[in-house]
PAZAPA-4460 file (N, C-alpha, C; in steps of 0.05 Angstrom, whole numbers, plus 32768, in hexadecimal, padded with zeros to 4 digits):
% residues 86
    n_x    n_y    n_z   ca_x   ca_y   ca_z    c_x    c_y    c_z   seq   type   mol
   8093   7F0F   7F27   809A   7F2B   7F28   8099   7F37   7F0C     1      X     A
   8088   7F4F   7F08   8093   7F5D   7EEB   80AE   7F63   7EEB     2      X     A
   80A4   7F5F   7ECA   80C1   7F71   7EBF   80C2   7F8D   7EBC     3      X     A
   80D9   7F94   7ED4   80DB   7FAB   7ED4   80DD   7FD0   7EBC     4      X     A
   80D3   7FDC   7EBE   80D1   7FEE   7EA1   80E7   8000   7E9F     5      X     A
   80FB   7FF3   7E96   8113   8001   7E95   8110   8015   7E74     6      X     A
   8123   802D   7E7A   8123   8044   7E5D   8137   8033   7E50     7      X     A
   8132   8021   7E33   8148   8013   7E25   815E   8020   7E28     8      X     A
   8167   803B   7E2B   8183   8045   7E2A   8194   8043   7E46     9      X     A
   8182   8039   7E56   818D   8031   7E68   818F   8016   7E81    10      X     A
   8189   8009   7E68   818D   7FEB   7E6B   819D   7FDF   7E71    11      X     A
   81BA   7FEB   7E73   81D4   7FE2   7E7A   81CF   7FEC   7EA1    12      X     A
   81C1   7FFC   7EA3   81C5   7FFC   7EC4   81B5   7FEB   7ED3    13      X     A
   81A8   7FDB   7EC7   8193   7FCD   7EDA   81AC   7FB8   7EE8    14      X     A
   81B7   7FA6   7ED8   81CA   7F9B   7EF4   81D5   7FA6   7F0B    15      X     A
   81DE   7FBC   7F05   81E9   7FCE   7F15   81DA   7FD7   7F34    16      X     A
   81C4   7FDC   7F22   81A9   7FEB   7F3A   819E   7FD4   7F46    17      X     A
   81A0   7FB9   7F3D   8192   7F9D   7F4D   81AA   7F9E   7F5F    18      X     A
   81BF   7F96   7F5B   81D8   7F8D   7F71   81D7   7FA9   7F88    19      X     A
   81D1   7FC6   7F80   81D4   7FD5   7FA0   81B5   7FD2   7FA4    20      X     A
   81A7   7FC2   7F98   818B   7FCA   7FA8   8193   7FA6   7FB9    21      X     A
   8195   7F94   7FB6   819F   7F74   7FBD   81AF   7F7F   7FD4    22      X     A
   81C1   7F8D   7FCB   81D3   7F93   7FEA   81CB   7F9C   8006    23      X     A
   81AB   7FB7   7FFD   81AB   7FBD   800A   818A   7FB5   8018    24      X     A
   817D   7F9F   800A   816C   7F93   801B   816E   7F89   8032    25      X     A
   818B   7F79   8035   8180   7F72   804E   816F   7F85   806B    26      X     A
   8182   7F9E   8060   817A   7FB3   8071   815F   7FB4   8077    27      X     A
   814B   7FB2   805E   8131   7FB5   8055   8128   7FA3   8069    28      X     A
   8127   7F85   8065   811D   7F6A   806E   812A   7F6F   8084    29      X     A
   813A   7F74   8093   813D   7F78   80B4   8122   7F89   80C4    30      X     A
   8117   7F9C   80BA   810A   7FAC   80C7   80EC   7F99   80B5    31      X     A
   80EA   7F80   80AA   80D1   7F79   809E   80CA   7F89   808D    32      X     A
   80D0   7F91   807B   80CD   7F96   805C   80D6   7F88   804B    33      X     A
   80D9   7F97   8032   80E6   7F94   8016   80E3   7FA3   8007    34      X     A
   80EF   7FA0   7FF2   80F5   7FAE   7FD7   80F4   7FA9   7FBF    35      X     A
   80E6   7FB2   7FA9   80E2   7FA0   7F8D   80EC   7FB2   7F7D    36      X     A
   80F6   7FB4   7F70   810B   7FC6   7F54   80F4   7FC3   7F48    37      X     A
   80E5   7FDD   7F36   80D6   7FE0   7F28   80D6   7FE7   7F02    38      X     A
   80FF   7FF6   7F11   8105   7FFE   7EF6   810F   8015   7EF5    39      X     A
   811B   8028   7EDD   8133   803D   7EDE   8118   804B   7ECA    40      X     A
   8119   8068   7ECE   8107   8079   7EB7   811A   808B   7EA9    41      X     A
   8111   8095   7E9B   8124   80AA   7E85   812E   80C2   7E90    42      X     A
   812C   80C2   7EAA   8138   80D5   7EB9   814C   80CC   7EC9    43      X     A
   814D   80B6   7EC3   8164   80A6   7ED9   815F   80A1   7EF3    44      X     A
   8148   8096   7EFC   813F   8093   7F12   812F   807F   7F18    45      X     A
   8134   806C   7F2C   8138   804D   7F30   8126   8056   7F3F    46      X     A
   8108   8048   7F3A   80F0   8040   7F40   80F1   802B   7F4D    47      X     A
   80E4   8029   7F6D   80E5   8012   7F80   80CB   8012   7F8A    48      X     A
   80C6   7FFC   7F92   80A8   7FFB   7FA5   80B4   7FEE   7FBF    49      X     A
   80AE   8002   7FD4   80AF   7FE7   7FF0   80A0   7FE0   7FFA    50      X     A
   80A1   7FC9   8008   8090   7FBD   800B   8082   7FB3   802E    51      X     A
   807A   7FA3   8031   807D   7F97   804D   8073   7FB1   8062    52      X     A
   8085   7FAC   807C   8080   7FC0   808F   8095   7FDB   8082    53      X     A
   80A3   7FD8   8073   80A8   7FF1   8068   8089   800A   8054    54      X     A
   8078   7FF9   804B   805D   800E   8049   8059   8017   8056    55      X     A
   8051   8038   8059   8046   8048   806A   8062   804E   807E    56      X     A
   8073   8042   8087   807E   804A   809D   808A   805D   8096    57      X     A
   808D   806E   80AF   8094   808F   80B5   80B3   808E   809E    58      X     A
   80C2   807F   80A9   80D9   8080   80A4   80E3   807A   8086    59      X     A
   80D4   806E   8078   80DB   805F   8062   80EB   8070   804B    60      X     A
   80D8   8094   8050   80EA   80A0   8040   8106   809F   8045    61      X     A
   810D   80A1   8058   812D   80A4   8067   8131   8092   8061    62      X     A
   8126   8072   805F   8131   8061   8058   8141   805A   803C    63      X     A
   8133   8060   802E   813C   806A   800A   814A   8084   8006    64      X     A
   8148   8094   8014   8155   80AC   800F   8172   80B1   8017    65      X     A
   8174   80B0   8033   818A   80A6   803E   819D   808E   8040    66      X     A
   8193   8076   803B   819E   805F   8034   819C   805B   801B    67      X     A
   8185   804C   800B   818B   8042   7FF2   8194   8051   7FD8    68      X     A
   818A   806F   7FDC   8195   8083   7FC5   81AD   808B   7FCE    69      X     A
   81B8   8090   7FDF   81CD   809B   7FE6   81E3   807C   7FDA    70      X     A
   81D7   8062   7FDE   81F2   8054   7FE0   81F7   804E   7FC2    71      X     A
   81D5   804C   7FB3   81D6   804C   7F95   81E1   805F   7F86    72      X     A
   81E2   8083   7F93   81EC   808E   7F82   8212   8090   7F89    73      X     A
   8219   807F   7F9A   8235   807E   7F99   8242   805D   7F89    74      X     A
   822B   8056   7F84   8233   803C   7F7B   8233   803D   7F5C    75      X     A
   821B   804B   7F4F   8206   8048   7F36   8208   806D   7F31    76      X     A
   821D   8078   7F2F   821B   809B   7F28   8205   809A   7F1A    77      X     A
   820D   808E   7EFF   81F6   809A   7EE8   81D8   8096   7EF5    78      X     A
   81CE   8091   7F06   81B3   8095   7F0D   81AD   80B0   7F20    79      X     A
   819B   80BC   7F1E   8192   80D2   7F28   818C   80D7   7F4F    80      X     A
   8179   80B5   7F4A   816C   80B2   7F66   815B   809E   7F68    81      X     A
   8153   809D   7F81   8138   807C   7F81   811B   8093   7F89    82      X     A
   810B   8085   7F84   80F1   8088   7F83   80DD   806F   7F8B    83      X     A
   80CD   8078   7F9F   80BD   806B   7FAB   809F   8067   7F97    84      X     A
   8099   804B   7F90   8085   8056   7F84   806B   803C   7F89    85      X     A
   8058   804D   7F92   8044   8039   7FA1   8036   8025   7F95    86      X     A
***
């Protein structure tokens, strides 16, 4: 797996953003996907790729939007949001 391209100044959140993205895989891998942490940008926003039967499907935005950003931004404030990135 690369190493993810985190903004040095915010290098202190990457544990943070691995443990609610870990929590909330299983969710992912139930419906046959996954999820790879890509990294945090200078806007504060946690870059993900999914993977599996989560590509393409209808739902996936709702999947990140409604689940994983919603539970990251009550877990991880200082981040903005997740971002899908292909």
């Amino acid at each position: 797996m690369p190493t993810p391209a985190i903004d040095p100044a915010l290098a202190h959140l990457e544990p943070h953003v691995r443990r609610v993205i870990d929590e909330f895989r299983p969710y992912i891998l139930a419906d046959g996907g996954d999820i790879e942490f890509l990294g945090i940008d200078a806007r504060r926003m946690v870059r993900v790729r999914l993977k599996g039967a989560c590509v393409g499907c209808p739902a996936s935005f709702n999947t990140l939007q409604m689940g994983l950003e919603r539970l990251m931004l009550a877990q991880v404030p200082s981040v903005r949001g997740v971002e899908n990135s292909p």
